[in-house]
N, C-alpha and C positions, 0 to 999 in steps of 0.2 A: 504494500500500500504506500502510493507516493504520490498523492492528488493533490501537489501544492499548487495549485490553479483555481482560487474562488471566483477570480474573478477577472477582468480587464487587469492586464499584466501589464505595467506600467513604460517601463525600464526611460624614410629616414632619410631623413636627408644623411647622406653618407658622405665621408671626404677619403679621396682618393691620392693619399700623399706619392709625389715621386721625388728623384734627384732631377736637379735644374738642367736641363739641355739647351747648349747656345743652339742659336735662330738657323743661322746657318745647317748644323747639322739635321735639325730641326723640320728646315725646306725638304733635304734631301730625301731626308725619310719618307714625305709627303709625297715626293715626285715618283719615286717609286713603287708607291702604293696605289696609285694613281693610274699607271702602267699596267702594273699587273693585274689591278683589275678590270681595265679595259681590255687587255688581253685575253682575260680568260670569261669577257660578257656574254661570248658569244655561244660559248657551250656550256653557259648555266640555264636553268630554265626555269620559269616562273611558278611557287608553290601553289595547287588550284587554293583561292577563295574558300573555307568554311561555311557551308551551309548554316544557313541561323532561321531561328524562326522568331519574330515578335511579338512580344508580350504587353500588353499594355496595363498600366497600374496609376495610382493616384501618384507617382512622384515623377511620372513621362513612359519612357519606353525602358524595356532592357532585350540587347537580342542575345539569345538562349542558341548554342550549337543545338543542329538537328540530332535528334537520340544519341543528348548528352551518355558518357558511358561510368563517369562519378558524380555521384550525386548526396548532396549532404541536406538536410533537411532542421531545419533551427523553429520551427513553426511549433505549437503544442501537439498539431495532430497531422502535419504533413504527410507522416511517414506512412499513415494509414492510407494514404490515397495513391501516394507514390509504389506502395509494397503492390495495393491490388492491380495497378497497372504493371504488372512485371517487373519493375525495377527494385532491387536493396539496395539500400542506401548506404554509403560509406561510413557515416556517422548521424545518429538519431539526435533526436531532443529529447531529453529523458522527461519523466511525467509519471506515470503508472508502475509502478513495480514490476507488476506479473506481466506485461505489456510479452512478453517474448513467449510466453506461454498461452496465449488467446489463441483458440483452435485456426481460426486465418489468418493469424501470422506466421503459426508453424506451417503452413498449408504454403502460404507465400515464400517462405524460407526454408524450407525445407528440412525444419525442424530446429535450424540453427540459432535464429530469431535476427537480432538489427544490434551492433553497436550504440553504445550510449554516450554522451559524453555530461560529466558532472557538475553538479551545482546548477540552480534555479536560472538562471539566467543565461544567455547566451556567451562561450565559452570560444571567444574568436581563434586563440591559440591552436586549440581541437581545429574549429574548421579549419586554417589556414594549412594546416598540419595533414587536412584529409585530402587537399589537393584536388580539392571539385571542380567540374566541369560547369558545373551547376549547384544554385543554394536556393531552397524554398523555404519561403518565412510567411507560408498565408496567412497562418493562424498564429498570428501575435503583433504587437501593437507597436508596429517599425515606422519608425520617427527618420527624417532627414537623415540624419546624424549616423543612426543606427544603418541605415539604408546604404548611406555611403562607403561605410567602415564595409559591410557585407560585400557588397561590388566589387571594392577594392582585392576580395579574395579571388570571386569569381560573379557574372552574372548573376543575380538576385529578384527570385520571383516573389512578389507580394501582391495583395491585393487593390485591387480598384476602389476610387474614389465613392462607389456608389452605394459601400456599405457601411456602420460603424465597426471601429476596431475590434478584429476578431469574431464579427459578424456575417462574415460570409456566407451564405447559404450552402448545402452539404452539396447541390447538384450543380453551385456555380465553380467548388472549389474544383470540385473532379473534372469538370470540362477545361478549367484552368491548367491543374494539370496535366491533363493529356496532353492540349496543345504545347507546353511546354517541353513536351516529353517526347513528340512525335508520334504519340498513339490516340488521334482523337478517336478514330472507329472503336477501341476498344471502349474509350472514356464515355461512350456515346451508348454502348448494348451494355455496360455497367450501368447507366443511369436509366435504361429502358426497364432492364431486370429489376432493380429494387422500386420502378415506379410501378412498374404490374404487377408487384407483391403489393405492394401500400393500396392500390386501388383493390383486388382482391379483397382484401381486408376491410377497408370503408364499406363496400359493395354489403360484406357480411356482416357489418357492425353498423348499420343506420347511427343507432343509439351515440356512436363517439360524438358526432355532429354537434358541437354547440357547447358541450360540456368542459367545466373550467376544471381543467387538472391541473393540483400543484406540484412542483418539483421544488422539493427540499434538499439541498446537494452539502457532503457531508456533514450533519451533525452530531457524529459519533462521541465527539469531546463536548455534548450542551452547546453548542451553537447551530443555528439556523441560517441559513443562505440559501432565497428562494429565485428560482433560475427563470427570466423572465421569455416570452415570446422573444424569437430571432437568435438566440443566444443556439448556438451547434450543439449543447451538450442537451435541449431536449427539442431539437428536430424531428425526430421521430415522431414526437407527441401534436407537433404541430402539423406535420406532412398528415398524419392520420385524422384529424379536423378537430381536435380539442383545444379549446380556450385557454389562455392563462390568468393568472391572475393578477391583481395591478400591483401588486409592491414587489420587486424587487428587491436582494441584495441581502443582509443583515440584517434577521427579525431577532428581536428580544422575547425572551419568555410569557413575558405580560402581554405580549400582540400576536402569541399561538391562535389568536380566534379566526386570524387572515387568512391563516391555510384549512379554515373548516369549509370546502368547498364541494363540489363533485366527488371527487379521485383526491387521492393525492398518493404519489410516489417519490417515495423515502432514500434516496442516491448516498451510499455511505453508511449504513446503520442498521440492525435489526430491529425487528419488533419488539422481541424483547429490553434492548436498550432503552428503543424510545420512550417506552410504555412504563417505565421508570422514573420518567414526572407525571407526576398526577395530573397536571394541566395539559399535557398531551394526550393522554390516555383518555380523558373526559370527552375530549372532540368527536361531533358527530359521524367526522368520515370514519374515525378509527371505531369506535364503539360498533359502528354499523357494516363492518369490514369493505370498506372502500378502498381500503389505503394497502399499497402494495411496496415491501422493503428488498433494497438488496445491498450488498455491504461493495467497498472498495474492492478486494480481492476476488469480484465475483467476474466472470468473463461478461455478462451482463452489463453492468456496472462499466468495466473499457469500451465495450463497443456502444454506449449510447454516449461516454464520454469524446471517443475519439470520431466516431462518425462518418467514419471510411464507407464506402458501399457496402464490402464485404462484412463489416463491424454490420450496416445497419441489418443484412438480409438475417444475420445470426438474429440479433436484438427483433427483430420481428417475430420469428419462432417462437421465442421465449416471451412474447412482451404480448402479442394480440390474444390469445386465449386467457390470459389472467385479468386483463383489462375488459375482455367480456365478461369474464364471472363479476367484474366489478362492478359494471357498468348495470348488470343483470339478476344482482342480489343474492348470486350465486357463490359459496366458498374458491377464497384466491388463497393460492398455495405460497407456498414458503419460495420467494427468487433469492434470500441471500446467499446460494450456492449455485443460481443460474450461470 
């Protein structure tokens, strides 16, 4: 368990000494190098151009080599999008603990899982170190500053102007990538497959339509942080047509009443945890079994976190049958080992 992500993540000149050489000798050197390179222009030959593809983002262009072949990924959840399109990445953004044990990533990797590199924040040394052809930073909150410093390693894919930070939507980011990657066709029957599951799903569940479900994300330590509309860590919940509710962010104990809604789904925590304030446990949804838990270490739990395709078609499996017993009045089983 390693969800240090509540929320909107903030964040040589060289001298060249020599020994003095008088002008004269100086010339000479010149005229001869001068010669020999004309001499031998004729049978050098010009290296082809780089294929690039371009990217467009809120900070202008970046052009990307076509089917970059290193690829590094500094984003919260890049790597999820980057793995299901066939690529591993040289070095990951850490996030999730079990993250290398989520059944489609060992599916993607071939059991191996992804490189990590350490500490909360972007670890320039690591990337500069991993010698990328390419750096995707969709999902995180890249500043000028940051954007430049990333460039300077290698090309830097980030998001467009036309979302807020770290808001990207799950089907804008994977189209992002593809193109970035050279595989839109795939990025394209990836986003057809988990939208004829999700439709499937509405088709079968009228009932979701309308209904406000909260997402409470990690409160295993007594804290509350509820995870609003748009945020990628409860897309699922909104691609399948449920509401959210209007407070966002860091709820206190005394204002548990806000998440007495439709649904609510417990991101981080069992039920038996929860149910260990009495002010939670009193709540209509919980009393009436509305509310559905699963903890951090759960495969559940990554794949609504991270949000990949492949993350979402798992999280569907496990997410639409309990949300109909919930919806339905019906017994919702235990997800904190989904």
């Amino acid at each position: 368990m390693r969800p240090s992500h509540p929320g909107l993540s903030g964040r040589d000149n060289r001298k060249f000494p020599g020994s003095r050489v008088r002008l004269g000798t100086a010339l000479v050197a010149l005229l001869v190098a001068i010669v020999t390179v004309t001499g031998c222009s004729s049978a050098t030959t010009t290296a082809p151009l780089q294929e690039t593809v371009t990217i467009s983002h809120k900070f202008g262009e970046t052009k990307v080599p076509k089917d970059p072949a290193r690829v590094v990924t500094v984003g919260w959840n890049d790597q999820d999008f980057v793995l299901s399109l066939g690529v591993v990445p040289i070095v990951t953004r850490a996030w999730f603990d079990s993250y290398n044990n989520y059944p489609w990533v060992q599916e993607a990797t071939g059991g191996k899982g992804v490189a990590t590199m350490g500490g909360d924040g972007i670890d320039y040394e690591a990337v500069a170190a991993a010698k990328p052809d390419a750096i995707f930073a969709v999902y995180e909150t890249v500043d000028q500053p940051t954007y430049d410093r990333l460039s300077q390693i290698a090309p830097t894919v980030i998001q467009s102007a036309e979302y807020p930070d770290e808001e990207t939507p799950w089907h804008v980011q994977l189209l992002l990538t593809g193109k970035a990657l050279g595989k839109e066709a795939e990025a394209q029957a990836l986003l057809d497959e988990v939208n004829a599951k999700i439709d499937a799903a509405k088709a079968a569940n009228p009932a979701f339509a309308g209904k406000v479900l909260v997402e409470d994300f990690g409160p295993e330590n007594g804290g509350h942080y509820l995870i609003g509309k748009g945020d990628p860590r409860r897309a699922l919940f909104d691609a399948l047509g449920f509401d959210a509710q209007e407070h966002t962010g860091d709820l206190s104990e005394e204002r548990l009443a806000l998440m007495d809604r439709d649904l609510l789904f417990v991101n981080g925590a069992t039920k038996e945890q929860m149910t260990a304030s009495p002010v939670f446990a009193r709540l209509n949804v919980v009393q009436s079994d509305r509310a559905l838990y699963t903890t951090f270490d759960s495969n559940l739990s990554g794949a609504l976190s991270y949000s990949g395709p492949k993350a979402l078609l798992y999280a569907l499996d496990q997410l639409v049958p309990q949300l109909s017993n919930a919806v339905n009045g019906k017994p919702v089983a235990d997800l904190s080992n989904a």
